[in-house]
C-alpha positions in Angstrom: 25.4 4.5 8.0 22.5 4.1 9.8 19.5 3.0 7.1 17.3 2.0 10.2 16.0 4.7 12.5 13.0 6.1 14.6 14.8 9.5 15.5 17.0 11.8 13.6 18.2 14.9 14.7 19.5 17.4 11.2 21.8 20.0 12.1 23.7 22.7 10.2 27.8 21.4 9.7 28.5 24.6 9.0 27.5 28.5 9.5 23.6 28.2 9.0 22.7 28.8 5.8 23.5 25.3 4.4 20.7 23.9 2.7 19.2 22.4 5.9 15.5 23.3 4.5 15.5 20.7 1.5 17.4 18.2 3.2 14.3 18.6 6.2 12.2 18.7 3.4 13.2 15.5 2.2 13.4 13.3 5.3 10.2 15.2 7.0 7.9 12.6 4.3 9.4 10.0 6.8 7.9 10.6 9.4 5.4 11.8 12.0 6.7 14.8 13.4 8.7 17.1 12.7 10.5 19.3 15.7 12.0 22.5 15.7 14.0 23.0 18.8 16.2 25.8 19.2 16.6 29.6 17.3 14.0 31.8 16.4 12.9 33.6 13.5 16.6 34.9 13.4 16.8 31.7 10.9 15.2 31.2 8.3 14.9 27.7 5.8 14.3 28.1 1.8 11.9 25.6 0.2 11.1 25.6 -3.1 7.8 23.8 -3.2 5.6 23.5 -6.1 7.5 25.5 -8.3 7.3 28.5 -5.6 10.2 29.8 -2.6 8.8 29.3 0.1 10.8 30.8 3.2 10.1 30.0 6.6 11.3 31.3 9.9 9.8 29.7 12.9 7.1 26.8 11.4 9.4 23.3 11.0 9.8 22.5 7.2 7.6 19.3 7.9 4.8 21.8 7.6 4.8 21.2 3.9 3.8 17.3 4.7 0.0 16.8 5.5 0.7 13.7 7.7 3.7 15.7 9.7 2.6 17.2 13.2 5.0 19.9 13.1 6.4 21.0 16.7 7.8 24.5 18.4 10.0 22.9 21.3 11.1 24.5 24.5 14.8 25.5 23.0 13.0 27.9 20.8 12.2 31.5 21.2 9.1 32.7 19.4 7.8 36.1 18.3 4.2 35.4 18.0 3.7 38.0 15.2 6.0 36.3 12.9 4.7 33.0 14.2 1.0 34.0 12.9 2.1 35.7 10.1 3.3 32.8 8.9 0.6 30.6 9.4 -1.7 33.0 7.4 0.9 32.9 4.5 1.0 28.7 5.1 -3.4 28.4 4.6 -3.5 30.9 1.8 -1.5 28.8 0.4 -3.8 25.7 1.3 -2.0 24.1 3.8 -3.2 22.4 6.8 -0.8 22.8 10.1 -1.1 20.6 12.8 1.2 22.8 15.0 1.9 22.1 18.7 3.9 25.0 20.5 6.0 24.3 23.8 4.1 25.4 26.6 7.8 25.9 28.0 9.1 28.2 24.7 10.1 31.8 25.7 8.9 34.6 24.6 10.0 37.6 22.2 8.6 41.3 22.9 9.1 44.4 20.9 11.3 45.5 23.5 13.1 42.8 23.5 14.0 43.7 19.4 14.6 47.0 20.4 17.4 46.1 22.9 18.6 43.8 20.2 19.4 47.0 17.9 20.8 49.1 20.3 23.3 46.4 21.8 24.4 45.7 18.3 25.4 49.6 17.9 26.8 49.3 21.3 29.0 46.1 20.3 29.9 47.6 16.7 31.0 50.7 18.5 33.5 48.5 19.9 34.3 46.6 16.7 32.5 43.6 18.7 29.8 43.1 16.2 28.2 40.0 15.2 25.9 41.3 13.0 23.1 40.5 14.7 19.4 40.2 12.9 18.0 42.6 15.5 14.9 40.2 15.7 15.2 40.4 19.9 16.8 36.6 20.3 19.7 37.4 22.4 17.7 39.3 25.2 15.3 36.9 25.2 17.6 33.8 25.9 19.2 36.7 28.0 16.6 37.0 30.4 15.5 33.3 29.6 18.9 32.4 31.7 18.5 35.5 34.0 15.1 33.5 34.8 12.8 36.4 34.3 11.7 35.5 31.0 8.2 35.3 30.5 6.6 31.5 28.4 4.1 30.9 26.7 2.5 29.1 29.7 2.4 32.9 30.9 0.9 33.7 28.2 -2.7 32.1 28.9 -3.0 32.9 32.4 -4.0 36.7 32.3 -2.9 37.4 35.8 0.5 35.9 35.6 0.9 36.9 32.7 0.3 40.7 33.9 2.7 40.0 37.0 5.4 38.9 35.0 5.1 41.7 32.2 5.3 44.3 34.9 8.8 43.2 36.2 9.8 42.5 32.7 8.9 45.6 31.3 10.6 48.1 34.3 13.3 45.7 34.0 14.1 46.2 30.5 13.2 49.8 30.2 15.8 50.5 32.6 18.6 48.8 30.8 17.7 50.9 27.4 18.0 53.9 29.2 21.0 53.2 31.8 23.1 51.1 29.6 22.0 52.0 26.1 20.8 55.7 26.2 17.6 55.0 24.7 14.9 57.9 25.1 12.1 56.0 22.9 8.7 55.4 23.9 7.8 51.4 25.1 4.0 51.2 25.8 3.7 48.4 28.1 -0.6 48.6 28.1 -0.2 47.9 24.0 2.4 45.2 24.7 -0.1 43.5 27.2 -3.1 44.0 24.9 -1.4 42.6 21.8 -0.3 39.6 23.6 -3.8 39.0 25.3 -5.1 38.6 21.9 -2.2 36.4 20.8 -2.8 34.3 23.7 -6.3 33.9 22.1 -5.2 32.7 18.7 -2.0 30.5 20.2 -4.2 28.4 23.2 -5.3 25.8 20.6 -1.6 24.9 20.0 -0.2 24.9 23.5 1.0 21.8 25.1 4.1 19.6 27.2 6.0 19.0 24.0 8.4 16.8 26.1 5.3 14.4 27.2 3.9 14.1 23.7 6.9 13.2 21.7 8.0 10.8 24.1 4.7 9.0 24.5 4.6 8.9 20.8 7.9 7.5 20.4 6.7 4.7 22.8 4.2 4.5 20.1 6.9 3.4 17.4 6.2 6.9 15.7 8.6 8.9 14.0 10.5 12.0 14.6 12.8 14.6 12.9 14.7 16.7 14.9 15.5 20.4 12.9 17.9 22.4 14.0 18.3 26.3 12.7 22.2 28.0 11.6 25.5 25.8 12.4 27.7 24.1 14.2 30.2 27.2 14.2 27.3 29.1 15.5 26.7 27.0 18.5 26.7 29.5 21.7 29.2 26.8 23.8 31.3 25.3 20.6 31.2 28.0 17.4 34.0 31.1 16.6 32.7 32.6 19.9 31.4 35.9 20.3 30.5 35.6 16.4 28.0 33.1 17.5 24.1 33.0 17.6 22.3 32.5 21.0 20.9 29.1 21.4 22.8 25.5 20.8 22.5 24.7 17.3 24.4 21.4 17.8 23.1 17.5 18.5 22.4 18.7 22.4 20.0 21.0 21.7 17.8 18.5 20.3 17.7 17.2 23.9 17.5 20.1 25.5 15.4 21.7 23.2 12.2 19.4 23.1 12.7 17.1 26.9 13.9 13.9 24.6 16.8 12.2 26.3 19.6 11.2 24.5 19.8 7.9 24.6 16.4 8.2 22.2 18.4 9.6 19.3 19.2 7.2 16.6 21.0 9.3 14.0 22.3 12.6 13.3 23.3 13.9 9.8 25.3 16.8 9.1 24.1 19.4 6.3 27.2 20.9 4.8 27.2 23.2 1.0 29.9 21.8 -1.4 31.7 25.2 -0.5 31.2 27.6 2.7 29.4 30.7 2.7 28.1 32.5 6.5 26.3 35.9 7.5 28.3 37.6 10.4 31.7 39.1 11.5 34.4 37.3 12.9 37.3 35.8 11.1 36.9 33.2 8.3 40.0 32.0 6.8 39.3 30.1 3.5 36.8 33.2 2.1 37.4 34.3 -1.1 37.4 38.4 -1.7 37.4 37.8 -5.0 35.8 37.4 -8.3 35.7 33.6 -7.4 33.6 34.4 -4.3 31.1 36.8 -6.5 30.8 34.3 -8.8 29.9 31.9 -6.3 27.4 34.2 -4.5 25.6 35.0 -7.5 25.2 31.6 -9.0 24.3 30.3 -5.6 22.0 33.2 -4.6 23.9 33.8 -1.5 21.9 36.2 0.4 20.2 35.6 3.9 16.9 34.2 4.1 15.8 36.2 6.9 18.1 39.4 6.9 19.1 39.8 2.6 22.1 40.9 3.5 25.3 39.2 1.3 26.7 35.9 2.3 30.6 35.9 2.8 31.6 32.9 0.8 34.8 30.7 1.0 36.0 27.5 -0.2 35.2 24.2 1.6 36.5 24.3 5.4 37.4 20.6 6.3 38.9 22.1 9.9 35.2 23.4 10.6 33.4 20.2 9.4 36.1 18.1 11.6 34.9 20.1 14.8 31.2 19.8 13.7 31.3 15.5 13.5 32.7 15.7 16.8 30.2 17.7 18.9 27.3 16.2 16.9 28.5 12.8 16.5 27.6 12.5 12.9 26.5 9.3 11.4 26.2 10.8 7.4 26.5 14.1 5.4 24.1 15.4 3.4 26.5 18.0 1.1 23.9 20.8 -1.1 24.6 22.8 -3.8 27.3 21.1 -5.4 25.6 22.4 -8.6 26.8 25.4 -7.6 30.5 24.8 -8.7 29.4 23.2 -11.7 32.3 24.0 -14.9 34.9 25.6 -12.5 38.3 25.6 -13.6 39.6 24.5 -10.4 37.7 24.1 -6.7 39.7 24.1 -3.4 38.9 22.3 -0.2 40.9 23.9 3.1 42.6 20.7 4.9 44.1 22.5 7.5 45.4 25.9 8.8 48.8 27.1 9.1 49.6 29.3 12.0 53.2 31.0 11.2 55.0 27.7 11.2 52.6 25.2 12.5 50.2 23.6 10.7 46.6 22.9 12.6 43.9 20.3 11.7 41.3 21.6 14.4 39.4 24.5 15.3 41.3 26.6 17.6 39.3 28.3 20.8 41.5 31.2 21.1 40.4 33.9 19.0 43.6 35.7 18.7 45.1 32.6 17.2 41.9 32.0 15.0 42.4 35.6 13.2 46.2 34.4 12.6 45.2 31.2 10.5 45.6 30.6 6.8 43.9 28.3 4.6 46.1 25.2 3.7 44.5 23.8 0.4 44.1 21.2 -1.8 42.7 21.9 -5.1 40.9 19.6 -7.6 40.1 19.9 -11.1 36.7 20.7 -11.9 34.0 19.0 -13.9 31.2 19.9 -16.5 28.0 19.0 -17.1 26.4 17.1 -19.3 22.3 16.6 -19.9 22.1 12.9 -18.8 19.7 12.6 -21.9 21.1 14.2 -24.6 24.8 14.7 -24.1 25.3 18.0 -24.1 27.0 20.1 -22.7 25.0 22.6 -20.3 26.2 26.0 -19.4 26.2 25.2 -15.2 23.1 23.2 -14.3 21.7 19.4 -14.5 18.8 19.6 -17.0 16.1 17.9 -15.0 12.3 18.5 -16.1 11.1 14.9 -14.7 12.1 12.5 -12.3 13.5 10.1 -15.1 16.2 12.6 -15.6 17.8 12.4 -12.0 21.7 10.9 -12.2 22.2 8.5 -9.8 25.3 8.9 -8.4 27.9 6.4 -10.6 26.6 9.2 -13.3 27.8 12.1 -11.5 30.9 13.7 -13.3 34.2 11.4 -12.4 35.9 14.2 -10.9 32.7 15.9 -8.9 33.1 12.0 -7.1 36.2 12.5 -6.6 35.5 15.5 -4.8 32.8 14.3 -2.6 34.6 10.9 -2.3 37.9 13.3 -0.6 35.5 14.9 2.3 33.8 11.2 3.1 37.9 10.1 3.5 38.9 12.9 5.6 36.2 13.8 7.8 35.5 10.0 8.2 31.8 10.5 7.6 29.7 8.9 4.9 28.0 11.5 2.3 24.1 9.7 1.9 22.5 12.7 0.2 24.0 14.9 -2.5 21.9 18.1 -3.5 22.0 18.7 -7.4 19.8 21.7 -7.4 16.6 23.1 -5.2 13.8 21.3 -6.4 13.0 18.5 -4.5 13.6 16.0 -7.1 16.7 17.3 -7.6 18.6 14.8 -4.8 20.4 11.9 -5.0 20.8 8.8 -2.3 24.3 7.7 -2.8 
């Protein structure tokens, strides 16, 4: 484990949704700046800070750390709306931002959300859904790769800015018609007005993300890489088509900000005791059952940005074994262990069994991926005990003070045990263990 580092890149292990917020949270007083490099406001990171929940979308969880500079890289796709909406929310609050915004980021329009909706109804027509958050991400990577998406660059040089719109706009307006049958109105002189006055408000915070972070690197600074959703997410590497658009693994860090790879010192994994994702596509250790609803409710398993349910399973070691080896993980950082706290019995999938054969890794084939069952190993459960009175609590740690946080030798015997199993199997040390959301509530093991 690495304990000395300059860099270090946190990435969902899992299906977004994995505590990545606190864990950002936590390490973001480390440092200088904190990076967000890929996603949009399709994600969203939970915070409770000062006793409040505190959700953001686009702004890096660093924000909530004066000394942080918090950065928008390249690999991210902004709607400026929610962007400024959020800064308003951030100083009524009374806090500062120091915000820098990738002169190189892409652009989300309203059109671009409204040919997000209509291709999901297209795709679910076809029972090709991915429950998309219809927030406009895919069309913009979409015409972010088809190279006539517009940047934020574009965005303060009126003139290009009005060039680029125009071929945009026809563009776009002819695929909602042609492909999508879309007879609503898109008023392209309100689009352009809107921006103009965004571009007003954003000019302060534009800049060549790439240049700064490495000059302050050079520096001896320190940076935190954040990445939004999960490894089985990843565009390239995830349960493809159930996928969001962007890299959400260790490359996208590089990709997403113009810091080479050589510069990255560590990379931990953010992984919830169990497994819970927003999204269709298969998932073979969820639990349709009064074991998942339990879950859900205790956990509060409903998406930051969209509301909607989580599906929740059991612990997928197959999935965590695919998401070490695309990020090259040096530690785990598991969450929400409280969650299972005085269970009977918790499970762990080990493998997946395919008629006869067994499997240990993630298969590409998606017709063989629907076919696999969970192949488990179940542990007893533990309960919880007030580590200053003894007793017996109904499911969480009592912690009203700092003085009251277990180390980790006076965690429940069998909740090591537990943890201790994934470090064996997925060959990655666990250096952070979540016991509940407040920030105090976390344990260096």
């Amino acid at each position: 484990m690495k304990k000395n580092w300059q860099t270090v890149v946190i990435v969902g292990a899992q299906w977004g949704d994995e505590g990545k917020g606190k864990v950002t949270d936590f390490y973001a007083k480390q440092t200088d700046y904190v990076v967000r490099f890929q996603g949009g406001n399709n994600a969203g990171h939970t915070i409770v800070y000062d006793g409040k929940v505190l959700k953001l979308h686009l702004l890096p969880s660093g924000v909530l750390h004066s000394r942080n500079k918090v950065v928008i890289g390249n690999g991210v796709v902004i709607d400026p709306k929610v962007l400024f909406k959020e800064i308003s929310k951030l100083k009524k609050m009374g806090i500062k931002i120091n915000l820098l915004v990738s002169d190189r980021a892409h652009l989300i329009f309203p059109f671009h959300v409204t040919m997000d909706a209509a291709g999901e109804n297209l795709s679910a027509k076809k029972n090709l859904a991915a429950l998309s958050t219809n927030r406009g991400i895919w069309p913009t990577y979409s015409d972010k790769t088809g190279r006539v998406g517009i940047r934020v660059i574009d965005l303060v040089n009126p003139q290009i800015f009005k060039k680029k719109l125009d071929l945009l706009f026809e563009i776009q307006k002819k695929k909602l018609s042609a492909i999508y049958n879309h007879r609503g109105k898109l008023d392209k002189q309100k689009i352009y007005r809107q921006y103009q006055l965004y571009a007003k408000k954003l000019k302060k915070h534009i800049g060549d993300v790439s240049l700064e972070l490495n000059q302050a690197l050079a520096k001896g600074k320190k940076v935190m890489f954040e990445g939004a959703q999960g490894a089985m997410l990843d565009l390239d590497h995830g349960v493809y088509p159930y996928t969001t658009s962007s890299n959400t693994t260790v490359g996208g860090a590089c990709t997403g900000t113009g810091v080479p790879p050589q510069k990255i010192d560590k990379v931990i994994g953010v992984a919830k005791a169990y497994l819970s994702r927003v999204g269709g596509g298969p998932l073979p250790s969820e639990q349709k059952n009064s074991i998942g609803d339990k879950i859900r409710e205790i956990g509060g398993e409903y998406g930051t940005t969209t509301g909607r349910p989580r599906r929740i399973g059991w612990l997928d070691l197959v999935q965590l074994r695919l998401a070490k080896r695309v990020n090259g993980l040096d530690s785990l950082a598991i969450t929400k262990i409280d969650v299972l706290n005085n269970f009977e019995e918790v499970k762990v999938c080990v493998a997946y069994r395919v008629g006869q054969k067994v499997i240990k890794e993630m298969p590409a084939d998606l017709s063989i991926y629907e076919k696999c069952r969970p192949v488990y190993r179940s542990f007893p459960g533990w309960k919880i005990q007030d580590t200053t009175n003894k007793k017996q609590t109904s499911s969480k740690f009592q912690i009203t003070n700092k003085s009251q946080i277990p180390n980790y030798k006076q965690l429940p015997q069998n909740m090591r045990k537990y943890l201790e199993f994934i470090e064996k199997e997925i060959r990655v040390p666990i250096e952070m263990v979540s016991i509940g959301a407040e920030r105090e509530a976390t344990i260096i093991k």
